[in-house]
N, C-alpha and C positions, 0 to 999 in steps of 0.2 A: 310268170308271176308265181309268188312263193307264200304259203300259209306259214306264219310265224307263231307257232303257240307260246305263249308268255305265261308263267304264273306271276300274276301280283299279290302280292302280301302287304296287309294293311293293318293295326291294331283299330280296336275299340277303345270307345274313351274311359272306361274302368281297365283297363290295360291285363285284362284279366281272361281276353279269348282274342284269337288271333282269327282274321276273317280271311277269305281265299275264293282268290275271282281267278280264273282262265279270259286272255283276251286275246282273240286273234289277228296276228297285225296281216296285212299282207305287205308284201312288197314286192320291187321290182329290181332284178340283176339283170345289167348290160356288162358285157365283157365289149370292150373298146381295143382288145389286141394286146395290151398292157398290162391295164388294168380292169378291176372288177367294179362295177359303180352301184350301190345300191341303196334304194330309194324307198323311203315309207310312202301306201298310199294312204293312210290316217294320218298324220302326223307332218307338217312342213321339215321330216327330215333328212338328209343325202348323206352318203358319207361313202367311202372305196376303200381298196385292198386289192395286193398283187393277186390272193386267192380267193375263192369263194369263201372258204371258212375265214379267212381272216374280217373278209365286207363283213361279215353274216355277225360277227363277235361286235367288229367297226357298231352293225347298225345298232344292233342290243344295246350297246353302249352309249350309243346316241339318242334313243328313242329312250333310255332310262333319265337319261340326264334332262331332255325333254319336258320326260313327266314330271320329276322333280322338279324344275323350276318352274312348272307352270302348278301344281298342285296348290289349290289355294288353301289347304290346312294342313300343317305338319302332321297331324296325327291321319291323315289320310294318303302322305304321300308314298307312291306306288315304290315297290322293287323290282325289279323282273331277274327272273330268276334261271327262266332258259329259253333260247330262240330256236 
């Protein structure tokens, strides 16, 4: 299991100070011989990659996308900035 440090960046609604949360995802890397599989355990999300850095980019990517559609206010929806 792997601690994913995330910065999310969010504005405020006078768009005039930018707020800054640290969230830490964990997750879970199996190497299956192949490939690399790995899995948020916050978040229903999976995703692979021949390498580790590649899964590790793979889940950023998927755990952003995630956020975003599930954000129920535009002005609050997350970025993640690094895994």
């Amino acid at each position: 299991m792997a601690n994913l440090a995330n910065e999310v960046a969010c504005q405020n609604s006078d768009a005039t100070a930018d707020c800054r949360r640290v969230r830490t995802i964990h997750a879970l890397f199996q190497y299956d011989g192949e490939w690399f599989i790995a899995r948020c355990l916050e978040a229903p999300v999976t995703t692979q990659g021949r390498t580790l850095a590649v899964a590790k980019k793979n889940l950023r990517e998927a755990v952003e996308l995630y956020l975003e559609t599930w954000s129920a206010r535009e002005d609050l929806r997350p970025t993640v900035n690094a895994i």
